[in-house]
Backbone as JSON, one array per atom type, in Angstrom:
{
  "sequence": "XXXXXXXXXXXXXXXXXXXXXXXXXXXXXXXXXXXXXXXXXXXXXXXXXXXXXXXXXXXXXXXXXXXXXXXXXXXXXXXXXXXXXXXXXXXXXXXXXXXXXXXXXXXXXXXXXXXXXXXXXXXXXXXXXXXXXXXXXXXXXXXXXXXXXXXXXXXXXXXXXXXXXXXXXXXXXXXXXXXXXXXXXXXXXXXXXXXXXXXXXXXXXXXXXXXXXXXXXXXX",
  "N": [[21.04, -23.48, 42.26], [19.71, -23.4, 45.52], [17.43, -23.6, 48.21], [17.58, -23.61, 51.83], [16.06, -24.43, 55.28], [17.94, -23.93, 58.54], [16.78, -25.23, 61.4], [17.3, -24.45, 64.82], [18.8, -23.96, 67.77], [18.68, -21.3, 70.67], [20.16, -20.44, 73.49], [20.78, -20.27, 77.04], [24.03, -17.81, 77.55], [23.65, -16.6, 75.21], [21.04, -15.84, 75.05], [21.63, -12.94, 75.11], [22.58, -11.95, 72.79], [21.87, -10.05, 70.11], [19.76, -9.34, 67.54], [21.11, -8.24, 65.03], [24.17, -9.09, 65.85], [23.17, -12.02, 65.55], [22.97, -12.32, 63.29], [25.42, -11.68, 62.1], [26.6, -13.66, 63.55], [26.36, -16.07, 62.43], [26.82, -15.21, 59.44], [29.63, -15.95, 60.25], [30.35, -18.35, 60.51], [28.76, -19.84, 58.66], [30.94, -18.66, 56.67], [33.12, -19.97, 57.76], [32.29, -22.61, 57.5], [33.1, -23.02, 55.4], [30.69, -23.17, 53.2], [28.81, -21.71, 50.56], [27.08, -19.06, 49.75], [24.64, -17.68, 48.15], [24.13, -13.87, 47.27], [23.23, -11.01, 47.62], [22.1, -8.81, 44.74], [23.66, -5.93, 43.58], [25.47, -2.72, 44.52], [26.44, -3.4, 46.94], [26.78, -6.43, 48.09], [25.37, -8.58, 49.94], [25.42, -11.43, 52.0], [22.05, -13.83, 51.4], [20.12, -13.99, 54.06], [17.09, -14.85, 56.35], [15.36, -14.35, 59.04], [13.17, -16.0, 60.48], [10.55, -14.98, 62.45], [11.98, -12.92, 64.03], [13.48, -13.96, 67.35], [13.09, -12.22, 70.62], [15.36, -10.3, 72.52], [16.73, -12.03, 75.57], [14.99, -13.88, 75.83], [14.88, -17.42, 75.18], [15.34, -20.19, 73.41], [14.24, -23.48, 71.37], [13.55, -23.82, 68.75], [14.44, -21.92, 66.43], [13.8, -20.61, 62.56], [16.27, -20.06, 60.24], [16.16, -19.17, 57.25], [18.29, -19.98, 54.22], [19.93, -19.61, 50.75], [21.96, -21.37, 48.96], [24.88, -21.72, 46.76], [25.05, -24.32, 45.34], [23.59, -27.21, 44.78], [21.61, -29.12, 47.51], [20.88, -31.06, 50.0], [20.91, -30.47, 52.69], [21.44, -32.64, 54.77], [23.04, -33.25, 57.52], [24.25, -30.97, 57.63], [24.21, -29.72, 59.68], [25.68, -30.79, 62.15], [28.45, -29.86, 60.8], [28.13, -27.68, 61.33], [28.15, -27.25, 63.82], [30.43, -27.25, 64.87], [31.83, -24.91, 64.63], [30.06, -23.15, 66.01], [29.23, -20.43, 68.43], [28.77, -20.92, 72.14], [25.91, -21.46, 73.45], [24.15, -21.71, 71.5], [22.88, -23.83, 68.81], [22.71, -25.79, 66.2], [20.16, -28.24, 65.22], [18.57, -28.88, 63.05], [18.2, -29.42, 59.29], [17.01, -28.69, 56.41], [15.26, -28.88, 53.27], [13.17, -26.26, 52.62], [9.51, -26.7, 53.74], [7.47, -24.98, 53.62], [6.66, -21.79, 53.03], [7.23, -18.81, 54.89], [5.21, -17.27, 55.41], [2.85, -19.34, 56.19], [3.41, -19.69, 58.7], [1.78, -19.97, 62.05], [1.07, -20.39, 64.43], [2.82, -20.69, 67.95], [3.85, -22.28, 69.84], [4.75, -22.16, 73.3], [6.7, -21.66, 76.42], [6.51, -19.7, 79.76], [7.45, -18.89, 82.68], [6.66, -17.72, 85.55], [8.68, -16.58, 87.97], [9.0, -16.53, 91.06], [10.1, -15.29, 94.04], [9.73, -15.31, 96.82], [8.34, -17.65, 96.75], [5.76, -18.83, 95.14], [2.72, -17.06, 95.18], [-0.11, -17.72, 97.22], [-3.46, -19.25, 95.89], [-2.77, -18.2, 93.4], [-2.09, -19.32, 90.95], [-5.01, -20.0, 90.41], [-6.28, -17.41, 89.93], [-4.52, -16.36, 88.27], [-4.86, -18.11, 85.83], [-7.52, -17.6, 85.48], [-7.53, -14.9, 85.04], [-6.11, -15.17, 82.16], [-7.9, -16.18, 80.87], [-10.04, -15.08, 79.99], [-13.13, -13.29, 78.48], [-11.72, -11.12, 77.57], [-8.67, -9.29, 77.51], [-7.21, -7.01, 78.5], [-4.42, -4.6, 77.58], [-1.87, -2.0, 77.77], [0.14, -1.82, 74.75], [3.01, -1.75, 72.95], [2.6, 0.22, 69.38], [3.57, -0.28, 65.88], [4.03, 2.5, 65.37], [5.35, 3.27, 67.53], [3.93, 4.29, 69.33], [1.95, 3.8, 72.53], [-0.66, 1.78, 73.05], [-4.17, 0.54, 73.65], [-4.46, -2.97, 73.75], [-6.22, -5.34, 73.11], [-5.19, -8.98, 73.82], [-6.09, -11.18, 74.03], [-7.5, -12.28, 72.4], [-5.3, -13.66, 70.4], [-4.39, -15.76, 72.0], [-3.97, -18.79, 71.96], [-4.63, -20.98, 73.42], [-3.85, -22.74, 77.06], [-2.16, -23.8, 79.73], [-1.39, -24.45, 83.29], [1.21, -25.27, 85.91], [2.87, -26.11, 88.69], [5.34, -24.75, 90.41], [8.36, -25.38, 92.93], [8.72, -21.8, 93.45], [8.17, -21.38, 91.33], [5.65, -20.46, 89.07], [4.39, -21.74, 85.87], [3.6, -21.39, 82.29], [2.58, -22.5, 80.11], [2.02, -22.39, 76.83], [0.18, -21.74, 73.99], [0.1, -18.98, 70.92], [-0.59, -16.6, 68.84], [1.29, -16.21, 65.78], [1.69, -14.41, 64.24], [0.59, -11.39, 62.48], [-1.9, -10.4, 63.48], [0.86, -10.91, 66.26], [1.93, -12.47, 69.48], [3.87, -11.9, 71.67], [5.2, -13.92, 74.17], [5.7, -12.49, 76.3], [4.22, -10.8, 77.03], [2.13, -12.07, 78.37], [2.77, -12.15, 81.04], [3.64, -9.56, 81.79], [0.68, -8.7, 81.89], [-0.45, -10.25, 83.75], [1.11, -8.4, 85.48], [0.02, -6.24, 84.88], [-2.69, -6.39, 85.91], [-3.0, -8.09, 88.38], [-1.21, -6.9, 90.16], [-0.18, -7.36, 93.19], [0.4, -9.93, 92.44], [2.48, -10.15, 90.89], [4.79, -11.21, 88.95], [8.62, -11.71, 90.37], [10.59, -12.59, 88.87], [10.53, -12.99, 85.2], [10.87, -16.26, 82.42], [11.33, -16.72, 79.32], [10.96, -19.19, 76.51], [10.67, -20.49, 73.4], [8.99, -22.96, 72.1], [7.94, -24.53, 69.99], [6.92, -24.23, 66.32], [4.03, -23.89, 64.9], [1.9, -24.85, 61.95], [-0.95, -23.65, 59.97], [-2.41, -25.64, 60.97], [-2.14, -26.9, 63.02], [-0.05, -28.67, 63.22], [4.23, -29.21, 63.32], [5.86, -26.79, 62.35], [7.45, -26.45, 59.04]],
  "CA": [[20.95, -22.92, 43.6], [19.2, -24.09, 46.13], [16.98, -22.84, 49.92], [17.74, -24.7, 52.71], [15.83, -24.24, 56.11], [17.95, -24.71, 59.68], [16.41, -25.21, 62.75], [18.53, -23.77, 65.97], [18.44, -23.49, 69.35], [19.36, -20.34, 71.17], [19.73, -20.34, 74.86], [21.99, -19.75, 77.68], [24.45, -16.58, 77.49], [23.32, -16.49, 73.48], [19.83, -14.95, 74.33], [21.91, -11.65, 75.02], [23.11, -11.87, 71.52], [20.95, -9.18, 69.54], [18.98, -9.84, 66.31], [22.11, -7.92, 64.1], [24.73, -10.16, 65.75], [22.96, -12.96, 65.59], [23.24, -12.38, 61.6], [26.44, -11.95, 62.29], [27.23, -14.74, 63.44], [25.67, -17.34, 60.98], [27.81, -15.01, 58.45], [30.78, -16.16, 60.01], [29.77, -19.41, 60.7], [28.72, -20.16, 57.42], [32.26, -18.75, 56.16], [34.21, -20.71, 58.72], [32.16, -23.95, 57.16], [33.11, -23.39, 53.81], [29.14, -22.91, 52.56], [29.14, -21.03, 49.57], [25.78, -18.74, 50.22], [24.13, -16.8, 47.37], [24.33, -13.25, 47.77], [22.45, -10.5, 46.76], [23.0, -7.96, 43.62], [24.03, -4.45, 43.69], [26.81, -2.49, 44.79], [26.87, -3.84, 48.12], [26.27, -7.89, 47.8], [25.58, -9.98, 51.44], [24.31, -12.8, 52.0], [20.67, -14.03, 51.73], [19.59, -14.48, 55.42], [16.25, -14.51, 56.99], [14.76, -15.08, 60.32], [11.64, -15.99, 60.95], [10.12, -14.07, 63.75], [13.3, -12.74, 65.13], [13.65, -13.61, 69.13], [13.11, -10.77, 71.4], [16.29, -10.46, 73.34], [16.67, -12.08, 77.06], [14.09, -15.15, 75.42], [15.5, -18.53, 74.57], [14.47, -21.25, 71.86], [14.46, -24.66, 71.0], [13.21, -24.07, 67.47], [14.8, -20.97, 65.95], [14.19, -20.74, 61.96], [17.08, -19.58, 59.57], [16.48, -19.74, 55.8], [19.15, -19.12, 53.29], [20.23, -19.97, 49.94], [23.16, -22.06, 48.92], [24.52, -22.04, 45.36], [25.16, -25.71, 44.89], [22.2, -28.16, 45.13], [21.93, -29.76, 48.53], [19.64, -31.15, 50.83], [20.76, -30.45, 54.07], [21.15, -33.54, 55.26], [25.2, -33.17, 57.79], [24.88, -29.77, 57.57], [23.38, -29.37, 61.25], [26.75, -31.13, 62.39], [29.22, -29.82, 60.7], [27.99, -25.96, 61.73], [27.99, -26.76, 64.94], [31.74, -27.16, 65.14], [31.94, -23.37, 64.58], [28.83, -22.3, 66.76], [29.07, -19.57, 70.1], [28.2, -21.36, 73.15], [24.32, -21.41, 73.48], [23.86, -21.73, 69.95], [23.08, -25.14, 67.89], [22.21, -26.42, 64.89], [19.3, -28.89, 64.93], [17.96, -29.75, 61.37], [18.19, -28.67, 58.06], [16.18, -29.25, 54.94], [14.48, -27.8, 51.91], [11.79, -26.17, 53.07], [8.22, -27.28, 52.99], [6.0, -23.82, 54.1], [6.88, -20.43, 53.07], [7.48, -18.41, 56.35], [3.72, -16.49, 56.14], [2.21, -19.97, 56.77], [3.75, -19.62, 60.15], [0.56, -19.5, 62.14], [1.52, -20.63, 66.03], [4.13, -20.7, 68.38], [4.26, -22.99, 71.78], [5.83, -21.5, 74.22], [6.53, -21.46, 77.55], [6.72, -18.41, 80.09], [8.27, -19.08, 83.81], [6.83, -16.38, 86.24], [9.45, -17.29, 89.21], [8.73, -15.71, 92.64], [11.86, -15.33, 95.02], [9.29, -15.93, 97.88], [7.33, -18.62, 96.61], [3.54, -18.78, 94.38], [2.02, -16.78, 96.09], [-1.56, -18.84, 97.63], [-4.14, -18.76, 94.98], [-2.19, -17.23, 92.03], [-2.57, -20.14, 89.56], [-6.39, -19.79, 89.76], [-6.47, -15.74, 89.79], [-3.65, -16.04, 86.6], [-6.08, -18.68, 84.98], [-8.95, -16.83, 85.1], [-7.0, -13.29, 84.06], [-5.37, -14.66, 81.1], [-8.59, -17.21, 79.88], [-11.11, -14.54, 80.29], [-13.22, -12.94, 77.28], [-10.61, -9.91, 77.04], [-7.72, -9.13, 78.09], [-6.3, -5.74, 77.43], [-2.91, -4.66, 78.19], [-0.82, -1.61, 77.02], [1.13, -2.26, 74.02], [3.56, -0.44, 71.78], [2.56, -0.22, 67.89], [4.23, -0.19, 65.1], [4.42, 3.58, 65.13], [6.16, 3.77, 68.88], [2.89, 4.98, 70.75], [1.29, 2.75, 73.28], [-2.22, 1.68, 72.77], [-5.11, -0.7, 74.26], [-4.64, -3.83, 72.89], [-6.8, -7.2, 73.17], [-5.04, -9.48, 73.51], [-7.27, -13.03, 74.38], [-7.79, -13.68, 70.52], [-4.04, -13.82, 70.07], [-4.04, -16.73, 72.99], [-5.11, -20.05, 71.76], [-4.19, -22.22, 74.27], [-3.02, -22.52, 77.87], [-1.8, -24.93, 80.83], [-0.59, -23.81, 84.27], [1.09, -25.94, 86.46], [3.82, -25.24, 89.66], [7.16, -25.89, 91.1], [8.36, -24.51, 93.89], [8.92, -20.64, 93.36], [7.3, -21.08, 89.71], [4.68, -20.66, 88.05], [4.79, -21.87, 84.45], [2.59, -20.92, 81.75], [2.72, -23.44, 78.85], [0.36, -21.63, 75.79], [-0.04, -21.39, 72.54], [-0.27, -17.95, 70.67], [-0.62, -16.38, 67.28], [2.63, -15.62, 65.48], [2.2, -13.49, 63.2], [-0.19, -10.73, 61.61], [-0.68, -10.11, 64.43], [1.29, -11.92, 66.37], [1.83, -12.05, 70.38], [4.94, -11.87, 72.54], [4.49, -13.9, 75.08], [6.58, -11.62, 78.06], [3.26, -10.13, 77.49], [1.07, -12.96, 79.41], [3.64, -11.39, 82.35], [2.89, -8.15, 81.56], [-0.94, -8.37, 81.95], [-0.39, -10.12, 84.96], [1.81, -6.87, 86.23], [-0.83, -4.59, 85.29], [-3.91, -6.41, 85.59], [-2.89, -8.44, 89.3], [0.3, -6.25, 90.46], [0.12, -8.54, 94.13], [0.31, -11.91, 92.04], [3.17, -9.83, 89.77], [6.64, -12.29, 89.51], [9.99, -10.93, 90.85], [11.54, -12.47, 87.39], [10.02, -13.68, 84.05], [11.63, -16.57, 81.68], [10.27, -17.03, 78.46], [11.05, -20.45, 75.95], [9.82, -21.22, 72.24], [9.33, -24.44, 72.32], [7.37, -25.32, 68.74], [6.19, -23.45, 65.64], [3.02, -24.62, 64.18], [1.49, -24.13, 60.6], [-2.61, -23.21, 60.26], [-3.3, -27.31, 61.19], [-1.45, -27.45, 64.37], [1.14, -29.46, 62.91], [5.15, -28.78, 63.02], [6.06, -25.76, 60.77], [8.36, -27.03, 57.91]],
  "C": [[19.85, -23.62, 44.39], [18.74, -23.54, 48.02], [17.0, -24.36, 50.61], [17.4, -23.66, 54.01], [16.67, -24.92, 57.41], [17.37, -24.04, 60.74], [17.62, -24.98, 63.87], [18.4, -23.46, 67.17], [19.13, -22.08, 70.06], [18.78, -20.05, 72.57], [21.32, -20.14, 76.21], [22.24, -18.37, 77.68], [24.05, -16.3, 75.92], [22.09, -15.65, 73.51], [19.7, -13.56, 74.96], [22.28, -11.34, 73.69], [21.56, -11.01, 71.09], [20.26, -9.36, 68.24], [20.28, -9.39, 65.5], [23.26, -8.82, 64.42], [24.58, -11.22, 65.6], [23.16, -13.66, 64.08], [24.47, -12.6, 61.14], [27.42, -13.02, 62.31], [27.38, -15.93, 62.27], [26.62, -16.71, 59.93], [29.18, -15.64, 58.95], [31.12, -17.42, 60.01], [29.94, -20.46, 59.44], [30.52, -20.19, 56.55], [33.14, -19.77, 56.39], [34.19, -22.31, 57.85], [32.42, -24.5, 55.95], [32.05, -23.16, 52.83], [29.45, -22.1, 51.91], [27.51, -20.24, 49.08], [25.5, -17.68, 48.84], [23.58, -15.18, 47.76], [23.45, -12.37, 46.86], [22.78, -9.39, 45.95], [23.16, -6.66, 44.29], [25.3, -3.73, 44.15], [27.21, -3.18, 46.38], [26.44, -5.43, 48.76], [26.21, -7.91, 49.29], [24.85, -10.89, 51.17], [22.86, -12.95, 52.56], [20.1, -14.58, 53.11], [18.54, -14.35, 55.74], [15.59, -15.38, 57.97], [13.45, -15.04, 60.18], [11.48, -15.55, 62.16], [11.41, -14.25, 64.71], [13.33, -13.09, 66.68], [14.04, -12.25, 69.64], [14.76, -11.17, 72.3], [16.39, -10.76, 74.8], [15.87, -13.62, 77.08], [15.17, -16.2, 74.93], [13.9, -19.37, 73.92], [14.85, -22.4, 71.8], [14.04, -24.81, 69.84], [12.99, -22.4, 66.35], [14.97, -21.03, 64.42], [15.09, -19.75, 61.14], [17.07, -19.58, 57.98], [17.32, -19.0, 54.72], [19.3, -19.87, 51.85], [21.81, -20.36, 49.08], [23.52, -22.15, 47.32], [24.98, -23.27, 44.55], [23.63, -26.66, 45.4], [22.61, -29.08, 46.02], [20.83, -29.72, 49.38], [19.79, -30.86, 52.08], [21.63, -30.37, 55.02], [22.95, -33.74, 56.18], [25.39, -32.09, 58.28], [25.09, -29.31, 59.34], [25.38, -29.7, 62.06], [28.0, -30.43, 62.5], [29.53, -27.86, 60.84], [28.54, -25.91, 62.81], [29.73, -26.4, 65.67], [32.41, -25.56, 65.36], [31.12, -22.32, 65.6], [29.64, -21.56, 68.16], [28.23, -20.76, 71.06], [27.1, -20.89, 73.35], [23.63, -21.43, 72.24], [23.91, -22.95, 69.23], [22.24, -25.76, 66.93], [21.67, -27.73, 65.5], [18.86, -30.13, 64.16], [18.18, -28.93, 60.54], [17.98, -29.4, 56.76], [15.41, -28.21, 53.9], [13.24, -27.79, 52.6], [10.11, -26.58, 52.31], [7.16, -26.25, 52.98], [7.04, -22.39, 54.09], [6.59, -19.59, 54.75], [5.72, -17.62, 56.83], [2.86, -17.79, 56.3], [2.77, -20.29, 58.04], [2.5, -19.61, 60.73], [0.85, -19.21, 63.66], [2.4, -20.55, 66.66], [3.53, -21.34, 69.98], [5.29, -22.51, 72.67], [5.77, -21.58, 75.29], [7.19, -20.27, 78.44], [6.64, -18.51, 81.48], [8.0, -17.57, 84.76], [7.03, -16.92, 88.13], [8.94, -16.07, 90.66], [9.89, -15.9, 93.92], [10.94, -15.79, 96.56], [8.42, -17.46, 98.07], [6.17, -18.16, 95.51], [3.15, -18.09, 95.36], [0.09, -17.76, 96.11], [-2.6, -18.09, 96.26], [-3.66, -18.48, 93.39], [-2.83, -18.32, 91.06], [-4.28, -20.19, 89.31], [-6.36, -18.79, 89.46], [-5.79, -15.83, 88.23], [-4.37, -16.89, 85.43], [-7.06, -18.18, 84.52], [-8.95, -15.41, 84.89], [-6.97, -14.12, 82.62], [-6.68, -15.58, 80.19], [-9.67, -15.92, 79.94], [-11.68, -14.27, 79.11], [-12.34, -12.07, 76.8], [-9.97, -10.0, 77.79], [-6.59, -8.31, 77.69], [-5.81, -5.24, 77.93], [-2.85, -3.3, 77.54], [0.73, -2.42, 75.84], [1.5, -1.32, 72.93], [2.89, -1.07, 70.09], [3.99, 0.09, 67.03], [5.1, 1.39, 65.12], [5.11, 4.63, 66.4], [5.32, 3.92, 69.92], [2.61, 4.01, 71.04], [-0.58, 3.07, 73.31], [-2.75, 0.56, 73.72], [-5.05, -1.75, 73.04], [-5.67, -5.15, 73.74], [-6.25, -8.0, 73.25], [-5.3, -11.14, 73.45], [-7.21, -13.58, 73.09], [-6.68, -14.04, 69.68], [-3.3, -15.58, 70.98], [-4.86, -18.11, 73.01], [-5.15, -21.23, 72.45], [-3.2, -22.11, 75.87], [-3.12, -23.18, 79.16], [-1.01, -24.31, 81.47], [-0.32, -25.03, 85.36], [2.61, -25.09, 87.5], [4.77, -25.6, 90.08], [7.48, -24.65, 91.95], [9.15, -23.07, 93.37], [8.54, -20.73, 91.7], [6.46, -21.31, 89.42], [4.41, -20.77, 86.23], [3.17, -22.13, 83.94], [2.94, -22.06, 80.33], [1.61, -22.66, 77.86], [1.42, -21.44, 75.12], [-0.46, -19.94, 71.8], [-0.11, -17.82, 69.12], [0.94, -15.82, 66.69], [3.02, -14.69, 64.52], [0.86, -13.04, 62.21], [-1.91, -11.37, 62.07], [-0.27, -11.22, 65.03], [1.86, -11.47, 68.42], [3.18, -12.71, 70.83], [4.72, -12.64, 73.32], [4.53, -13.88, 76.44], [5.18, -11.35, 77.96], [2.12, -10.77, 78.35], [1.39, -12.23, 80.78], [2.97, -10.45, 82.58], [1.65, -8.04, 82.08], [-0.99, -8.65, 83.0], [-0.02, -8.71, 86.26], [0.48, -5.93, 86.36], [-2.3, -4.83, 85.94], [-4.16, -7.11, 87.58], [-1.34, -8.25, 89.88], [-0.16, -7.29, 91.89], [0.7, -9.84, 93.41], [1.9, -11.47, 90.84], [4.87, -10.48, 89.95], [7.68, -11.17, 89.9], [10.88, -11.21, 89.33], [10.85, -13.2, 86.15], [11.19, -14.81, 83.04], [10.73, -16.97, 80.23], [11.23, -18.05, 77.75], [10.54, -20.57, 74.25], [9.87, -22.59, 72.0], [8.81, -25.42, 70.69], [7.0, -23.64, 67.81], [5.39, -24.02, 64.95], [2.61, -23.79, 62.88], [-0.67, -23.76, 61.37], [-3.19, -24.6, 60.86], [-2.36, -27.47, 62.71], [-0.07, -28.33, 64.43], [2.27, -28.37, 63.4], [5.19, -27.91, 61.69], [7.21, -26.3, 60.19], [8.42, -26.26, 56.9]]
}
């Protein structure tokens, strides 16, 4: 047997697709391709699937991982290809290889986060949203684990960040933590909303654009 990591893009009408169909799919996917996926025991076998930090719904990706287990020994190396023949529109296979980093050395995530304005930037904003989201704190409402909404921090979750403009956008290029904990990053939006409601967009787009390990590198 044998784990094989693919990389995947999901964008377009795809980032209405929900975290359970999205499982979905890849099951049928997989079937369609012939893959012969190792399944798990008990009375009710499926197949071994897991996402790495699921996408929030409404978000698109350029580096979505999938890792499963195959029960013939295989590197990969075609596979990306011969998925895609089967894929939903907004959906595509990448890469795929034996992985090199268990999913908790996940550390980063690059992303970008599109806060469009139907009238324009408003004058100023990119300094005011600079100097909200770089500040020493920056504490938002956020749900926990256990449903209630709390004060969160979130600055030490935000390791990085470049603002630049196009007409009716403001784009947020940054780097954040991904995990344990790990930051959303509609929520840069968010803080804006609560923290400079004037400067607050008419529509948000958010992007993953990289996942990094603890060295800044590509996650593998």
């Amino acid at each position: 047997m044998g784990k094989l990591r693919l990389i995947f893009i999901k964008e377009g009408r795809a980032v209405y697709i929900s975290h359970l169909d999205l499982l979905r799919t890849f099951q049928r996917v997989f079937l369609r391709q012939g893959l012969v996926l190792r399944h798990s025991q008990g009375f009710h076998p499926h197949p071994i699937l897991s996402f790495a930090l699921p996408l929030p719904v409404g978000q698109s990706s350029a580096c979505e991982v999938l890792d499963f287990e195959v029960v013939e020994d295989m590197d990969g190396k075609g596979l990306p290809e011969s998925l895609n023949r089967f894929m939903p529109e907004g959906i595509r296979a990448v890469d795929c290889y034996v992985p090199v980093w268990p999913v908790r050395d996940l550390a980063k995530l690059r992303c970008r986060v599109d806060l469009c304005y139907d009238g324009g930037v408003p004058a100023g904003a990119a300094e005011e949203i600079r100097s909200l989201l770089t500040g020493e704190s920056l504490v938002i409402q956020k749900r926990t684990k256990r449903k209630a909404m709390a004060d969160v921090d979130i600055r030490p979750m935000l390791h990085g960040l470049e603002l630049s403009e196009e007409p009716g956008i403001l784009r947020l290029d940054a780097t954040v933590s991904a995990q344990n904990p790990g930051l959303n990053p509609a929520l840069l939006a968010e803080a804006v909303r609560m923290h400079l409601p004037p400067l607050a967009p008419d529509f948000v787009q958010v992007r993953r654009l990289e996942l990094l390990d603890a060295g800044d590198g590509t996650f593998r």
